[in-house]
C-alpha positions as CSV (number, residue, x, y, z in Angstrom):
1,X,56.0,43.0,109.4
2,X,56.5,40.1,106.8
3,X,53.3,39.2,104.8
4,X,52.7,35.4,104.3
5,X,50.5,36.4,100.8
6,X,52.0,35.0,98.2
7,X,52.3,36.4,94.6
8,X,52.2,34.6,91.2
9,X,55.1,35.3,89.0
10,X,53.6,33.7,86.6
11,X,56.8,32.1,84.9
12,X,59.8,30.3,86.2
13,X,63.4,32.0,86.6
14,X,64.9,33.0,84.4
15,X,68.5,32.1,83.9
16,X,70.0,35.1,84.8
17,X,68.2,35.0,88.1
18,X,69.2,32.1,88.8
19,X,72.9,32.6,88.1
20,X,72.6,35.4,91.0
21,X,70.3,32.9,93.7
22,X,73.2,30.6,93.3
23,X,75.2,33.4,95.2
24,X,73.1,35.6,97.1
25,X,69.4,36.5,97.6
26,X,67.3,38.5,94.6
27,X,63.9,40.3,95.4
28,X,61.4,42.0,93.2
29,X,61.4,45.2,94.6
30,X,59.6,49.0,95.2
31,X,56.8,49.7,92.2
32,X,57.2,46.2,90.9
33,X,55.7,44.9,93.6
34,X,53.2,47.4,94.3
35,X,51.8,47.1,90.9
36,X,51.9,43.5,91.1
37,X,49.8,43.8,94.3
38,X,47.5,46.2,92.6
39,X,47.0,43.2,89.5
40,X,49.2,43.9,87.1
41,X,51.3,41.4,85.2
42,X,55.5,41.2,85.9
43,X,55.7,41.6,82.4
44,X,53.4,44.4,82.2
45,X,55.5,46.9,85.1
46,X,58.9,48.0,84.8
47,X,61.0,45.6,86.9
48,X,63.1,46.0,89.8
49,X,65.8,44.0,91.5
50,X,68.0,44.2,94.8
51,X,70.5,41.5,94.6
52,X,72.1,40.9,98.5
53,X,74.9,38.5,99.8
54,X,77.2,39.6,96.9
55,X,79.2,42.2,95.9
56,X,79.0,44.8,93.5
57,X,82.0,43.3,91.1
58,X,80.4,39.6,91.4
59,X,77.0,40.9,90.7
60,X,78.3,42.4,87.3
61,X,80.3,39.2,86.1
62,X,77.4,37.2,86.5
63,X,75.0,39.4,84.5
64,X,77.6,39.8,81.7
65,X,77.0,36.6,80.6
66,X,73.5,36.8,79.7
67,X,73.2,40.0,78.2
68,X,74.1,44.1,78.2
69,X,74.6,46.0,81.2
70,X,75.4,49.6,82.2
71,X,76.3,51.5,85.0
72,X,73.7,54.8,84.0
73,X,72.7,57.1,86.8
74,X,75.9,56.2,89.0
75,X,74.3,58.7,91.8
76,X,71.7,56.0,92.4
77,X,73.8,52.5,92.0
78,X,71.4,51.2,89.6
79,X,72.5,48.7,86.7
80,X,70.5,48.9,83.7
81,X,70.9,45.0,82.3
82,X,69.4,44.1,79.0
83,X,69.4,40.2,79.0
84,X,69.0,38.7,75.5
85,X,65.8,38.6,74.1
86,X,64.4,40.7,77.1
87,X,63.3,44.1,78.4
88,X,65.6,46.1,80.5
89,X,65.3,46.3,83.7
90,X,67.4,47.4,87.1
91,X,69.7,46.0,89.2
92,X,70.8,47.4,92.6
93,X,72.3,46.2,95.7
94,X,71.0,47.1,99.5
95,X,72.6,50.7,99.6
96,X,72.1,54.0,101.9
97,X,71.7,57.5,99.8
98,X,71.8,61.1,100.7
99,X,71.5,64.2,98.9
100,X,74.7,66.3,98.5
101,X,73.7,68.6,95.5
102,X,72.2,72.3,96.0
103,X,69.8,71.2,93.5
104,X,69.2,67.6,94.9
105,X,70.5,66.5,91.7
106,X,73.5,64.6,93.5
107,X,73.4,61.6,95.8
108,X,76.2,59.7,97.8
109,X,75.4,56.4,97.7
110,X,76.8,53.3,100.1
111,X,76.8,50.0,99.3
112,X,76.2,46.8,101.6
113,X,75.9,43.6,100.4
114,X,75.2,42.3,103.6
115,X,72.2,44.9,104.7
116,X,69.5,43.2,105.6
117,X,66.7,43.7,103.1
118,X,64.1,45.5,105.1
119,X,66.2,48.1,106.1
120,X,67.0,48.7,102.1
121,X,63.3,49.0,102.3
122,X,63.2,51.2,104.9
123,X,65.4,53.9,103.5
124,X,62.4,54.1,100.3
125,X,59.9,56.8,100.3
126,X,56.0,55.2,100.8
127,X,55.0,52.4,102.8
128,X,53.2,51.2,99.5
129,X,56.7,51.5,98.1
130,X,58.5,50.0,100.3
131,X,57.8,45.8,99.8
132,X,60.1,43.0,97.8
133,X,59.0,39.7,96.8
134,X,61.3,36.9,97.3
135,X,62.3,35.5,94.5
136,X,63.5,32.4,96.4
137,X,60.7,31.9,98.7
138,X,58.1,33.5,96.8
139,X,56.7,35.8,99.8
140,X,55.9,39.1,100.6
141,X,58.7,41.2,102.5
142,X,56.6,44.5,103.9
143,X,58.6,45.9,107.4
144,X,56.5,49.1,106.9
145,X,53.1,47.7,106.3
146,X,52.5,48.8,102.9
147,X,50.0,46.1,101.6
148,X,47.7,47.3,104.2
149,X,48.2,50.9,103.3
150,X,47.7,49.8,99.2
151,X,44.2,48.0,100.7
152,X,43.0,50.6,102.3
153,X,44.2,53.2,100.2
154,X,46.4,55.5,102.0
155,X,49.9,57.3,101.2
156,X,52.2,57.3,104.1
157,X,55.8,58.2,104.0
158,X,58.3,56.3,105.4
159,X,59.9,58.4,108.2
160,X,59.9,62.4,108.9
161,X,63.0,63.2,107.0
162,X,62.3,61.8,103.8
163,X,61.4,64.7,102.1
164,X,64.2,67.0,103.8
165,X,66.6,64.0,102.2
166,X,64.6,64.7,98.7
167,X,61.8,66.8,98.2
168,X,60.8,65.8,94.9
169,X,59.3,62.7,97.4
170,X,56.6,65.4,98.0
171,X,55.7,65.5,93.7
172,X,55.9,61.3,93.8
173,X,53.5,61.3,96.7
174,X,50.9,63.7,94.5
175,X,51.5,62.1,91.2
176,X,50.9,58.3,93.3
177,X,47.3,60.0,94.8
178,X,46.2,60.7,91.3
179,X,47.1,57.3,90.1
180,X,45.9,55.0,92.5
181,X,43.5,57.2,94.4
182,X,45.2,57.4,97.3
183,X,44.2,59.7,100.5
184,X,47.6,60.8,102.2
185,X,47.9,60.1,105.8
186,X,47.8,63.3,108.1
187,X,50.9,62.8,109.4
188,X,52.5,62.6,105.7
189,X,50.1,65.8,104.9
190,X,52.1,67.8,107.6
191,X,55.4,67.0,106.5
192,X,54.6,67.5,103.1
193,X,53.5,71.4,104.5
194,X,56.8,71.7,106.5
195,X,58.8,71.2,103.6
196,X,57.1,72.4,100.9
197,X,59.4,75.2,100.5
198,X,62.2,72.8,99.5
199,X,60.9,71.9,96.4
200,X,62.5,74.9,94.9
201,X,65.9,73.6,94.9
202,X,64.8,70.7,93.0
203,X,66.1,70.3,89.3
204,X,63.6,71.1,86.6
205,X,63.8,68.1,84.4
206,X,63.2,66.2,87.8
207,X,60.1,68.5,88.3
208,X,59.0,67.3,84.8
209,X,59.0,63.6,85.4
210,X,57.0,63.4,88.0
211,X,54.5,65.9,86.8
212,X,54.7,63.5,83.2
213,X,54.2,60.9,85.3
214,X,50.7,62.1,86.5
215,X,50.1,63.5,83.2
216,X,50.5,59.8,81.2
217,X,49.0,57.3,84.1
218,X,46.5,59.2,86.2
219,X,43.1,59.1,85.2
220,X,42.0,62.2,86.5
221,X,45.1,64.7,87.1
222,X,43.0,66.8,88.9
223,X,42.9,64.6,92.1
224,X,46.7,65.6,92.3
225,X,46.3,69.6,91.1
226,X,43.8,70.3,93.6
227,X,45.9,68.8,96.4
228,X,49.0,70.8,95.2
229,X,46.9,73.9,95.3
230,X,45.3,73.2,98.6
231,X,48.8,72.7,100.0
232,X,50.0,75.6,98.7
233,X,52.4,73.6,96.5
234,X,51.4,74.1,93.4
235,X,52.0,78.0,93.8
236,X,55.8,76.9,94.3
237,X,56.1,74.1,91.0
238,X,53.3,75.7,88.8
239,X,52.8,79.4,89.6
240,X,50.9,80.4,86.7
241,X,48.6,78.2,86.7
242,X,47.5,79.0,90.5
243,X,47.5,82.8,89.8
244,X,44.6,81.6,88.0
245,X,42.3,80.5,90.4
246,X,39.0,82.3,91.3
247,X,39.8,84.2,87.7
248,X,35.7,84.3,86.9
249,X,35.0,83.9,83.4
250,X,32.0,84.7,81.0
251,X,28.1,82.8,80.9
252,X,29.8,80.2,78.2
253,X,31.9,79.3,81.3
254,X,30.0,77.9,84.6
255,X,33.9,77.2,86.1
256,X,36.7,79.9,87.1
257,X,39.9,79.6,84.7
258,X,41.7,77.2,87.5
259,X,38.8,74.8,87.1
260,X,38.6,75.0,83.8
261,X,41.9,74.2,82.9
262,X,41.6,71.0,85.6
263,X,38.5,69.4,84.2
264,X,39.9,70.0,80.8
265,X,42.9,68.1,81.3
266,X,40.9,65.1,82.6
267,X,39.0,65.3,79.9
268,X,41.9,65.0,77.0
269,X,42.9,61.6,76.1
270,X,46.5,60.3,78.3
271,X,48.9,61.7,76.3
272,X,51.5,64.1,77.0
273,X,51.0,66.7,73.9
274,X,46.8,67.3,75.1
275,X,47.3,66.8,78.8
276,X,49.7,69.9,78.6
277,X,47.9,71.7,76.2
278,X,44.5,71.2,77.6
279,X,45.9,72.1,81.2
280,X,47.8,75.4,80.0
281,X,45.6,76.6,77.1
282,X,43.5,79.4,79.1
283,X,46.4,80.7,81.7
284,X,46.5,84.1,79.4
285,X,42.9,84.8,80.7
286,X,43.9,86.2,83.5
287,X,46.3,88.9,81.8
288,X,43.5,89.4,79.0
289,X,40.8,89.6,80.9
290,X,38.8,93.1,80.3
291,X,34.5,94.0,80.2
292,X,32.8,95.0,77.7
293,X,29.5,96.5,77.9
294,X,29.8,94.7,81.8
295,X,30.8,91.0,79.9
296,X,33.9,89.4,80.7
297,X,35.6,89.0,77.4
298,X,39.7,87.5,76.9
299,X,40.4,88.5,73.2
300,X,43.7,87.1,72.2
301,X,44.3,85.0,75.1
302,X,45.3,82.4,73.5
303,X,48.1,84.4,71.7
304,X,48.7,85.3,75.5
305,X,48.4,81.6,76.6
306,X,50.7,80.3,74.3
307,X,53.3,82.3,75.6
308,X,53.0,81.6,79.2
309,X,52.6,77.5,78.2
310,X,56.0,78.1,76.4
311,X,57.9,79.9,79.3
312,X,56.7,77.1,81.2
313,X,57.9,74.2,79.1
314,X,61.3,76.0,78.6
315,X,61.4,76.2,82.5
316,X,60.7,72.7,83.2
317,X,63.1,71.4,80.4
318,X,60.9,69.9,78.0
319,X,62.0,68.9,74.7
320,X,61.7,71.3,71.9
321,X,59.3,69.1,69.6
322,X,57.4,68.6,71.9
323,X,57.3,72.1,73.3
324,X,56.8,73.7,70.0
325,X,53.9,71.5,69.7
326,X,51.9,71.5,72.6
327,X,52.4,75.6,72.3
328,X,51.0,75.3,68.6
329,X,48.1,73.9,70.0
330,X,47.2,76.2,71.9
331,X,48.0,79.4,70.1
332,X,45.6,77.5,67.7
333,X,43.1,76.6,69.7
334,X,40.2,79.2,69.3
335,X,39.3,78.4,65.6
336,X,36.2,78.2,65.1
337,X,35.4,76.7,61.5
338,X,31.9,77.5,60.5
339,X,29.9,76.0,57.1
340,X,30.8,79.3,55.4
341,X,34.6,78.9,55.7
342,X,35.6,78.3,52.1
343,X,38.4,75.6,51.5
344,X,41.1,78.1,51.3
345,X,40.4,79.0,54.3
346,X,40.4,75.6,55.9
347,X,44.0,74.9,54.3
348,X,45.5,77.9,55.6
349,X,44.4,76.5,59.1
350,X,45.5,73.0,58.3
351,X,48.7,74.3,56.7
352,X,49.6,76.8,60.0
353,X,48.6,73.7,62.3
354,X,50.9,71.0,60.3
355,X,49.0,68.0,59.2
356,X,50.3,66.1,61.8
357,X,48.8,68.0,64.5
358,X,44.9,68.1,63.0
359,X,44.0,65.1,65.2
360,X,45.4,66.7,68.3
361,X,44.1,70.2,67.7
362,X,40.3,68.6,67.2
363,X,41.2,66.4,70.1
364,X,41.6,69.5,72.2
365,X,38.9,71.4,71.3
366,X,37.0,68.6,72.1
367,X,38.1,68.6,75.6
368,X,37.5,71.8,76.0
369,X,34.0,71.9,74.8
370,X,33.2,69.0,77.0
371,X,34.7,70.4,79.8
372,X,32.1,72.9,79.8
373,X,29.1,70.8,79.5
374,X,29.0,71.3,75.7
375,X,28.2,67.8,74.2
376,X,27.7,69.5,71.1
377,X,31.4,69.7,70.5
378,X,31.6,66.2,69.5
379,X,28.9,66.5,66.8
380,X,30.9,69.7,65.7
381,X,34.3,68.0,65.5
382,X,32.5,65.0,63.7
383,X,31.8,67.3,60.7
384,X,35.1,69.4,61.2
385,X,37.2,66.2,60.7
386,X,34.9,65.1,57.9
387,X,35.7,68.2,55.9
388,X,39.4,68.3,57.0
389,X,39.3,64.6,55.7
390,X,38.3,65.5,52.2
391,X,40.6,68.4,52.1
392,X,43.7,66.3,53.0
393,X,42.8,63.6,50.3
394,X,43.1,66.2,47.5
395,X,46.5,67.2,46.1
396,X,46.6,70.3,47.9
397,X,50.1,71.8,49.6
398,X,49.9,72.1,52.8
399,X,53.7,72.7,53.4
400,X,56.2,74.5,51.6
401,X,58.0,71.4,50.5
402,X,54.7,70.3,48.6
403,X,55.3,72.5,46.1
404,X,55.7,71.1,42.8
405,X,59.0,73.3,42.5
406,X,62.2,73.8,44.8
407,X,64.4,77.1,45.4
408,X,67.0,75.6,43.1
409,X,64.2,75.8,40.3
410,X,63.5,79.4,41.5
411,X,67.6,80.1,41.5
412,X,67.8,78.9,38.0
413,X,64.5,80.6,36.4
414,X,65.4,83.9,38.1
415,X,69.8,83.7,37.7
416,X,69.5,84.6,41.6
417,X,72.0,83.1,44.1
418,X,71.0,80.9,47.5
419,X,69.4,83.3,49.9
420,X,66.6,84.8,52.1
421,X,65.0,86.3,48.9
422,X,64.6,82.5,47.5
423,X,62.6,81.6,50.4
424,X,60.3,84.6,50.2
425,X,59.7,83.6,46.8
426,X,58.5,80.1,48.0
427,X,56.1,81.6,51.0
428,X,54.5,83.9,48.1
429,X,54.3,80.5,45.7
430,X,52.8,78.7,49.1
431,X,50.2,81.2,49.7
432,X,48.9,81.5,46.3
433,X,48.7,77.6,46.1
434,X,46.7,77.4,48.9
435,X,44.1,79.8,47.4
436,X,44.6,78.5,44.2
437,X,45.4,74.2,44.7
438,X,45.2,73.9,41.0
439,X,48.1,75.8,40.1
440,X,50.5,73.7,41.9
441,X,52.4,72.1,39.0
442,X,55.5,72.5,38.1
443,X,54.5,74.6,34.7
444,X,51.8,76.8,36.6
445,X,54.6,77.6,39.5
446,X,57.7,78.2,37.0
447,X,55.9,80.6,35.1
448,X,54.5,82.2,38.1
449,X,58.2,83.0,39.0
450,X,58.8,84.2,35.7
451,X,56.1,86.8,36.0
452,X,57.5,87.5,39.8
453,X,61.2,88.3,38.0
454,X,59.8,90.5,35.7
455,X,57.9,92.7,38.1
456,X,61.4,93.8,39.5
């Protein structure tokens, strides 16, 4: 079915597009649209093209006059063109594409230059996925109904092999609900239960995306957890975290661990660092779990959480900054600074943390706290970061390389060569400095590793 709504662009062509108009047909196409549909600016979305009527060789002459272009992700047929003084976006032509990888990674893909458009459409995922917009007529194109799915709010796949054909479809469908609040059509929800079990041949770093996805542009993650777990899919992607579930905690806690790690993910900011780490901070509960005088208590759990969150990360490929950082946060994430810490003790926790990680380790806790009812925790991490603040503005070292000295000072005052024993002089140097902030000069520090030489 062809819509007659008709979309503002909001701009005329630009010459690029209209370089490929004069030879074939060029349509806005997939996300694009369905953002577009939901409100959102074409400059705000990433953008989409199917060029049609021309070939793949004329296609890529004509954009090579108005900018960059590369042929990434060959599996897919997708030209990433940079015109001058604009975004990127991608180019493809109507094509057919099947999966031929054990791990879904590889696709053959078939290009027609003269397929119709709506069956290029057809061959998508979701209805809500599946429109173009005409750049030439300035119409809707939707064969599969998917403005009256986005209206009413429903997720409906396009045919009953889509996810046999690529079951990461089944993670896009979840990440979509969480978005954009979608309810997924009963006939989708079966198919989604038949082939669950495929999603374990599906690459990692694939895995990851759509998980980020849901992580950086949902509102509330949870809407897309709790399906997976209802599903039984999230047993299959994020094991751990299920095993959690029904894992009863102590009276500080009115939620199980599974529920607790949900709401406190919703509750950290959109970002990838404290989604993660709010969602994976408690998993060790469940292995640390023991009663005291008939209390639940999880001493060390988050020693134990941390290493689950990083045997997770590894597995789904993430990058190692990131990784180490969003398992910092948790490892860290018990502290508890009370008036009576003294401001030795607050550097040492600002100095294992990494100033660059304060705002996100305050940030989590506040999630956490809130999580749980406790409003409290804002007017605690009010007066946390105010002290924190003060600290940071002295001259304190709060890293190795703020010593006033450097191991070729130590090599020289010492007549030691470069090695392991220099850097153990350093940590003993750091350690002292952060107890003692006034002794980090370069006078205080040299004759400290005098005295250390002569001890030997």
């Amino acid at each position: 079915m062809n819509s007659h709504k008709k979309l503002d662009l909001g701009r005329g062509l630009h010459a690029w597009e209209a370089a490929l108009l004069d030879a074939g047909d060029l349509y806005l196409v997939g996300g694009t649209v369905r953002d577009m549909l939901l409100g959102a600016a074409i400059d705000s979305v990433d953008a989409d093209y199917l060029v049609t009527g021309i070939t793949l060789e004329d296609c890529i002459s004509r954009l090579e006059r108005f900018g960059a272009l590369s042929f990434v992700g060959k599996s897919f047929g997708v030209l990433k063109f940079t015109p001058r003084s604009e975004r990127t976006v991608d180019v493809s032509l109507p094509r057919t594409e099947f999966s031929t990888g054990p791990a879904h990674r590889d696709f053959e893909v078939r290009f027609d230059p003269h397929l119709a458009v709506e069956k290029d459409l057809e061959r998508r995922d979701y209805t809500i996925n599946s429109m173009a917009f005409d750049l030439r007529k300035r119409g809707l194109i939707d064969p599969l109904g998917g403005e009256r799915d986005l209206d009413a709010k429903v997720l409906r796949v396009n045919r009953s092999a889509s996810f046999i054909e690529d079951p990461l479809r089944i993670l896009r469908g979840v990440q979509f609900m969480a978005r954009f609040g979608l309810a997924v059509d009963e006939g989708t929800r079966d198919l989604m239960q038949r082939d669950r079990g495929l999603l374990g041949s599906v690459s990692p770093e694939r895995v990851r995306d759509e998980l980020n996805k849901m992580m950086r542009f949902a509102a509330t993650p949870s809407i897309g957890l709790l399906f997976m777990h209802d599903e039984g899919i999230l047993g299959i992607i994020l094991p751990e975290l299920e095993s959690t579930f029904g894992v009863e905690q102590n009276e500080f806690h009115p939620d199980d661990v599974f529920m607790h790690s949900l709401k406190s993910c919703d509750r950290a900011r959109a970002d990838l660092r404290l989604r993660w780490s709010a969602l994976l901070h408690d998993l060790g509960k469940k292995d640390m779990k023991q009663l005291v005088d008939g209390r639940a208590v999880f001493y060390r759990h988050e020693e134990r959480s941390a290493q689950i969150a990083d045997e997770i990360l590894e597995r789904l490929r993430f990058p190692n900054d990131l990784r180490r950082r969003i398992v910092s946060l948790i490892e860290n994430h018990m502290f508890n600074m009370t008036p009576d810490w003294s401001d030795a003790a607050v550097r040492r926790l600002v100095a294992r943390v990494g100033t660059e990680n304060i705002d996100d380790l305050l940030a989590l806790r506040e999630a956490d706290g809130l999580s749980r009812g406790e409003e409290r925790t804002l007017d605690e991490n009010r007066t946390i970061r105010e002290r924190i603040s003060r600290i940071l503005e002295s001259d304190a070292a709060f890293k190795i390389k703020d010593l006033a000295i450097m191991g070729e000072d130590v090599m020289k005052v010492l007549g030691m060569e470069e090695g392991p024993e220099v850097g153990a002089i350093l940590r003993k140097l750091f350690d002292i400095v952060l107890e003692h902030p006034e002794l980090n000069s370069r006078e205080s520090l040299i004759a400290l590793v005098g005295k250390m030489g002569t001890k030997k």
